[in-house]
N, C-alpha and C positions, 0 to 999 in steps of 0.2 A: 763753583761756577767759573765758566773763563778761564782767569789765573787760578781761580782758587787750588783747584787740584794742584797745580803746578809750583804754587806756594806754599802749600803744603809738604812737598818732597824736600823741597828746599829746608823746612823748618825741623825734617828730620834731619837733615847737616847741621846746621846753623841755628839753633831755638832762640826764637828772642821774647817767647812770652814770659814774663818772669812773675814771680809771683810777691805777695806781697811784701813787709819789712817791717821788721824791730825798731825801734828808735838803738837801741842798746842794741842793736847787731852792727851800727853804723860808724865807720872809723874815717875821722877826717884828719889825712896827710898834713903834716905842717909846713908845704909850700904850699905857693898862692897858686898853684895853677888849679884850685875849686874842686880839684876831681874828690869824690867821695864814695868812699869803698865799702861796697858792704859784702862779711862774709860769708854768710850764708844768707838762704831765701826760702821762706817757708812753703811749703808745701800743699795749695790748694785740694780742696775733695774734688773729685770731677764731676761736677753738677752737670754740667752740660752732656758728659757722655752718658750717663745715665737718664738725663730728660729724652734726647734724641733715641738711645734704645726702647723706654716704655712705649715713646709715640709710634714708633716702627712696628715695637710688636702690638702694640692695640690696633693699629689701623689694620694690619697685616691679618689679623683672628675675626676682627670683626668681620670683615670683606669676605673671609672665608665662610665664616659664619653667614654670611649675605649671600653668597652664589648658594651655597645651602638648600635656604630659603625659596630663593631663587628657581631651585632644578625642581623643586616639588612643586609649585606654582607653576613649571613648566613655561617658563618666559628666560628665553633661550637665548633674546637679544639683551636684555638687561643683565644677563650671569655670564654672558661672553665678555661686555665692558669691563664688567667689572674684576673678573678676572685677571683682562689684560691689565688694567688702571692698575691690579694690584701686584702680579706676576713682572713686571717690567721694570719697575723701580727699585725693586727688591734684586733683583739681576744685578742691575746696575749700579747697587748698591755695594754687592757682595765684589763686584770686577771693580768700582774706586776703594775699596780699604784694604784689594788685596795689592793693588798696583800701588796705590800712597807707600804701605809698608814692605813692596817687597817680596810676599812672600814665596813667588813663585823659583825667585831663586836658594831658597832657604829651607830646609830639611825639619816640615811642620806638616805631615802629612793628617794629624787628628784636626790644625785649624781649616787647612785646605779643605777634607773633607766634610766639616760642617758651615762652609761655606756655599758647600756645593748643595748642601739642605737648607741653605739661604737661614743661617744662623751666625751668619757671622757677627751680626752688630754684637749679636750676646755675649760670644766669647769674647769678643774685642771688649767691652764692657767688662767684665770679668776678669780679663787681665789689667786694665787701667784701673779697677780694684784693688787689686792683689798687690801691683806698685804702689799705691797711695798706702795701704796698712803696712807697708814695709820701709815706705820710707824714713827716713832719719833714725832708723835702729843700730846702724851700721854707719859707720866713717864711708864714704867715698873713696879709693887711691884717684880717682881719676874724676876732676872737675873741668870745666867748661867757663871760660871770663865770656861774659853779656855784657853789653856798654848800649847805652840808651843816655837820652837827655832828660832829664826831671825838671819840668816848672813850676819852680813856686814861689812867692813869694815875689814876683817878678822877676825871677833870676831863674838861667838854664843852665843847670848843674850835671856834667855829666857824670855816670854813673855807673859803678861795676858793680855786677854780681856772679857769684860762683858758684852755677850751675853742676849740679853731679847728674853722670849718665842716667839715674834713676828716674829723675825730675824731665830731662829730657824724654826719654819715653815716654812720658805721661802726658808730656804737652805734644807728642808726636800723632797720640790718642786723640786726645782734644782736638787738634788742626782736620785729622781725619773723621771725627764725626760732626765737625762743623760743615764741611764739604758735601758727606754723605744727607744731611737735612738737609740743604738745602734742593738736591738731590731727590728726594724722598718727597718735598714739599710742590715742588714745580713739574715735576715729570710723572708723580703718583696720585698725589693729597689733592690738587688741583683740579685735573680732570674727573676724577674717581666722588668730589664735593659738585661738581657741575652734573655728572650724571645721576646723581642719586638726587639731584633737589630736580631735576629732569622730572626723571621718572614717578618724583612724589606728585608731581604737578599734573603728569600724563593719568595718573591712577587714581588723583584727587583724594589720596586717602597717605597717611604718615603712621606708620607703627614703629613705635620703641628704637627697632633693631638697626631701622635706616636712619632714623633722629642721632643715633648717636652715632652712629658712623659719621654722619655728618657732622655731626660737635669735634668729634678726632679729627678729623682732616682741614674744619678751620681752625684749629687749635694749630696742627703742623703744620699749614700756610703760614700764619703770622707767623710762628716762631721760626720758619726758615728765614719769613721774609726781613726779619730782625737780625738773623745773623746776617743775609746780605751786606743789610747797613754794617755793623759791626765788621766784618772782615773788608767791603768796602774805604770803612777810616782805618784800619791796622795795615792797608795796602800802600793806601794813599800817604799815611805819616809814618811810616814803620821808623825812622829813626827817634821817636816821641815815648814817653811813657802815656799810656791812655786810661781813663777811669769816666767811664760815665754814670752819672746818678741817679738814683731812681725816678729822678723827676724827666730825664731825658726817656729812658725806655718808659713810663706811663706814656709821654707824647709818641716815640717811635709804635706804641704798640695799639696806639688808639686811631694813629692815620692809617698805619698798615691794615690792622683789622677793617677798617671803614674804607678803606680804598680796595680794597681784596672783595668784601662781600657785596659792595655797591656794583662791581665790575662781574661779577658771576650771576648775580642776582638780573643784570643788563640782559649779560646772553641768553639767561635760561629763558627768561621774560620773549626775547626774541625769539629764540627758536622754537618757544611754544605755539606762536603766531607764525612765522614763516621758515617753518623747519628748512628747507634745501636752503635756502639765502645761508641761514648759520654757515655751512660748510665754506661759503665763497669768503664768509667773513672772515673768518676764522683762517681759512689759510691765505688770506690775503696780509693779514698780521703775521702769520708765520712766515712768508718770505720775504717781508718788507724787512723784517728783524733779522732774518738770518742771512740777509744779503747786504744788509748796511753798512757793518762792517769790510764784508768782504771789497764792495766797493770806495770805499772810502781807503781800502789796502791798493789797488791799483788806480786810482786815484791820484796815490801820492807814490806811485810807483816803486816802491817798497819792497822788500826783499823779507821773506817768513822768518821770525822770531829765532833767532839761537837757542840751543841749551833749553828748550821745552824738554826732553828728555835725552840725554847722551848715548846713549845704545839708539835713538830714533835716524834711520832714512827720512830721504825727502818727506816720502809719500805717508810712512807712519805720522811725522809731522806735523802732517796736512792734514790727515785725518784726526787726528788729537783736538788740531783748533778748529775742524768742520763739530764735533760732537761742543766741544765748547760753547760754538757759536751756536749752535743747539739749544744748549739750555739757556743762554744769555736771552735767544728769541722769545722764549716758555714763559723764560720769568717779566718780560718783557709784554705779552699781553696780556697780562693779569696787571701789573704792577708795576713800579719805576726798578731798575734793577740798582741802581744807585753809583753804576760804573759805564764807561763806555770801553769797549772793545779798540785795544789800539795793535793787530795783528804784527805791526813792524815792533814794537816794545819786546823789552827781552821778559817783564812783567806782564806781558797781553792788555795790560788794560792803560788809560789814558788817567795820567795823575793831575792833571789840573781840573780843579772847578767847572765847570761846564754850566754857568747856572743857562743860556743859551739852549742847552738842550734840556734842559729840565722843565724852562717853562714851554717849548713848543713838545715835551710829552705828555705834560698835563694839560694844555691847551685843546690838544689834539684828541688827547679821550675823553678832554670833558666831553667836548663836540661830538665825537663820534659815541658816546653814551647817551647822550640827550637825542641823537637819532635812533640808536636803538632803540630804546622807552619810547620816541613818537609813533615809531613805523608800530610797534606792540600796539599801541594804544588803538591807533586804530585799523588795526587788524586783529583784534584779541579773537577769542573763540567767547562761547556765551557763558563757559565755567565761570568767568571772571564777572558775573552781573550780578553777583551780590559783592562785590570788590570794588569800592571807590576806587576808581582806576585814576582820574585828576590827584587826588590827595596820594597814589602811589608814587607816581611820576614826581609830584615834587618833593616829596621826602628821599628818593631816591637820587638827586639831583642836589638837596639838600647834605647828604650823608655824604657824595662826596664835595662837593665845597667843605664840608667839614676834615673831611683827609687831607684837602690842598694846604686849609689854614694850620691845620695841626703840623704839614708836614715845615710851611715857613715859620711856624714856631720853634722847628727841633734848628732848624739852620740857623735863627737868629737868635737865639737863647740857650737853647742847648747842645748843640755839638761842640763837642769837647775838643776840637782845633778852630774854633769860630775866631779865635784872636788872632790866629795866624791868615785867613781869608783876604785877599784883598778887597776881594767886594766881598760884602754880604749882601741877602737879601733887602734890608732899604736904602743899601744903591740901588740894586733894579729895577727897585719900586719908583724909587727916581726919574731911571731911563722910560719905564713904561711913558709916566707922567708926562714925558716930551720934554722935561728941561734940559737943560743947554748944561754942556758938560762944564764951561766956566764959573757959571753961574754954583754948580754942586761942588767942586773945588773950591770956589771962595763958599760958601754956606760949610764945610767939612774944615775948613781951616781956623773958621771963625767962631763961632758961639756952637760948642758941639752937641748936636740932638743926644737924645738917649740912646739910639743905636751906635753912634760912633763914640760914647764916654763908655758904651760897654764893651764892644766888640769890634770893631776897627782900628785898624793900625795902616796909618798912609804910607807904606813902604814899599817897596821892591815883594813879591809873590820871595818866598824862599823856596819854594819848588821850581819858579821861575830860574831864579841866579843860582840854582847848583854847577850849570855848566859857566859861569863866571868867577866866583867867588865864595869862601865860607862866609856866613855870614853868623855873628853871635847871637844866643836864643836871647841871652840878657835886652839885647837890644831892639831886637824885633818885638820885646813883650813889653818895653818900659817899665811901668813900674808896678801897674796890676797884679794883684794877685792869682793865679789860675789854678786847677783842680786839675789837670795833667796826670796823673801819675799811672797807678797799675791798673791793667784792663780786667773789667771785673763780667765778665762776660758767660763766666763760667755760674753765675750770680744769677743769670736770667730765667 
């Protein structure tokens, strides 16, 4: 999404995912300057590339299996969506892992060509195979020094480890099928879960083959919409080690799930009752999204991002952050996208907190949800008269309040940089409240609530003061303890 692509190339130079650590692989220098070396780094399985190829290829057979269906039933509108829903991400899937990796300038004419039979994720999976079984058989001659900061203990230790080219490939993989899901999730899985629960609605009838199409594609929504989060914090702290717990992804996976289905469950409802309005709605969210950015870029009178691609023209350029801002819109009417588009950034995205636009995006769908459900309600058709439609409306209205609260549970308890925050969410909750910012200054200095003895620290933003000064993790962290370390991502 956005950077993503574009951080991804990078991380084929530069890898900073490092994987995990020995106690006994770990050598501490005997000057005081903390740094602590460790020489090798084991080798994670690639979970993740392998979750992201099953979901691709299930959804990808099933859909075919559905036009199938489809052409014998002779319902000609329903197997041309779906088609496209499934023909288009698949493309564009095969053009981001050929372009992440390269391979067009590279003399691989068997992966080219089975990219061109939209098989790529497979082999790409199959070679991040092939590197995992062969890793640490063989010495390296050639490694890679990684330096990151580790918290723990209260204390920011910086940190080396020596990456061999092998390992590097592998997390070159990973970056690239992080990109391609989410990819897969917001420009296939999305629309392709809205037409099929459509169409069960339109025919009043659900057979087997479209119930599980429907299960795969809210399966590969959440799980894109989690790496979002996920590459959104590795964007935002890349200089941190990260480790989130399982109690953090239960919460990301129970708001995103519940705000993802509440949110499609909206439009289908809607468009079932006033089918032509969907359309106005619908791309009234698609240019509001995909032009935010843009304006908020001359706005601030801003000049286009450097170094997006080095062989790129202006116009190539422009085109890169127009498909971007594409999908940033996508993932944006479904769902919080968890970044904002900062087009002047040599990164494309905005690395400060933003809670400001967070709460006026969920403000704004709650609102604009709760009008969908009304205008449904009463305008349904009569399918719906054996359907407490009162008890719909407010469970659906309910399911999401429950995403909001889940999702200010992950910010104030579980994100794995919540110590470094200057606000967290109950400051906001504060400001809501209308108290007086003196009045939360002295109550924050004084007798400290449970959100400031766990996750608050009254300092300087350190994302703020990079352009002023270094500032030490030791001290930004006091004395707490934090869970910081290796991103286990690949885990999900």
């Amino acid at each position: 999404m956005l950077n993503y692509t574009h951080a991804a190339m990078e991380d084929h130079e530069q890898e900073r995912d490092i994987s995990n650590i020995d106690p006994q692989e770990c050598v501490r220098p005997e000057d005081d300057n903390g740094l602590l070396v460790v020489r090798h780094s084991r080798v994670r399985p690639p979970f993740s590339v392998v979750l992201s190829t099953m979901l691709y290829c299930a959804e990808f057979i099933t859909a075919a299996v559905m036009c199938s269906r489809y052409q014998k039933t002779e319902d000609s509108i329903w197997m041309g969506f779906t088609i496209t829903f499934m023909l288009v991400p698949a493309v564009l899937i095969q053009l981001a892992l050929t372009f992440i990796h390269r391979d067009l300038g590279r003399d691989r004419p068997l992966v080219l060509f089975l990219h061109l039979l939209l098989l790529g994720p497979v082999i790409r999976c199959l070679e991040a195979l092939v590197m995992y079984f062969k890793a640490g058989k063989k010495e390296e001659p050639y490694v890679t020094i990684s330096r990151r900061i580790s918290l723990k203990k209260g204390q920011g230790i910086p940190m080396e480890w020596e990456i061999g080219q092998l390992e590097r490939n592998l997390a070159a993989h990973r970056n690239a099928f992080k990109r391609a899901t989410v990819i897969q999730a917001f420009l296939g899985s999305t629309p392709q879960l809205t037409l099929q629960l459509y169409a069960t609605i339109q025919e009043k009838y659900i057979f087997p083959l479209r119930l599980a199409l429907m299960i795969i594609t809210l399966i590969s929504i959440t799980y894109g919409a989690v790496v979002c989060n996920i590459l959104a914090i590795q964007i935002r702290y890349d200089d941190y080690k990260l480790r989130l717990r399982p109690a953090a992804y239960i919460c990301i996976i129970v708001w995103r799930g519940l705000e993802i289905a509440t949110r499609i469950t909206a439009l289908v409802l809607f468009s079932t009752a006033l089918t032509h309005w969907i359309i106005l709605v619908g791309m009234l969210n698609l240019l509001f999204f995909f032009f935010l950015p843009w304006v908020e870029f001359w706005a601030r009178k801003g000049s286009l991002a450097d170094n997006v691609e080095k062989n790129f023209s202006k116009l190539g350029t422009t085109v890169v952050l127009c498909m971007f801002t594409l999908l940033y819109a996508c993932i944006n009417i479904f769902c919080w996208s968890a970044v904002q588009l900062d087009l002047t950034h040599r990164e494309l995205i905005e690395k400060r907190q933003r809670w400001d636009r967070l709460a006026l995006y969920y403000t704004g769908r709650f609102v604009e949800n709760f009008l969908l459900i009304t205008l449904w309600y009463f305008f349904k058709s009569d399918f719906y008269e054996y359907v407490c439609a009162p008890l719909l409306v407010v469970q659906l209205l309910v399911c999401y309040g429950l995403a909001i609260l889940f999702m200010l549970l992950f910010y104030q308890f579980f994100h794995p940089c919540k110590r470094l925050f200057k606000y967290n969410v109950h400051d906001c909750l504060h400001c809501v409240c209308c108290r007086k910012r003196d009045t939360s200054l002295s109550s924050r200095q004084g007798k400290p609530s449970y959100s400031n003895a766990a996750t608050m620290v009254l300092i300087e933003d350190p994302l703020d003061a990079q352009n002023t000064q270094p500032l030490d993790p030791a001290v930004l962290l006091g004395e707490q303890e934090t869970a910081i370390l290796d991103d286990s991502m690949d885990a999900a």
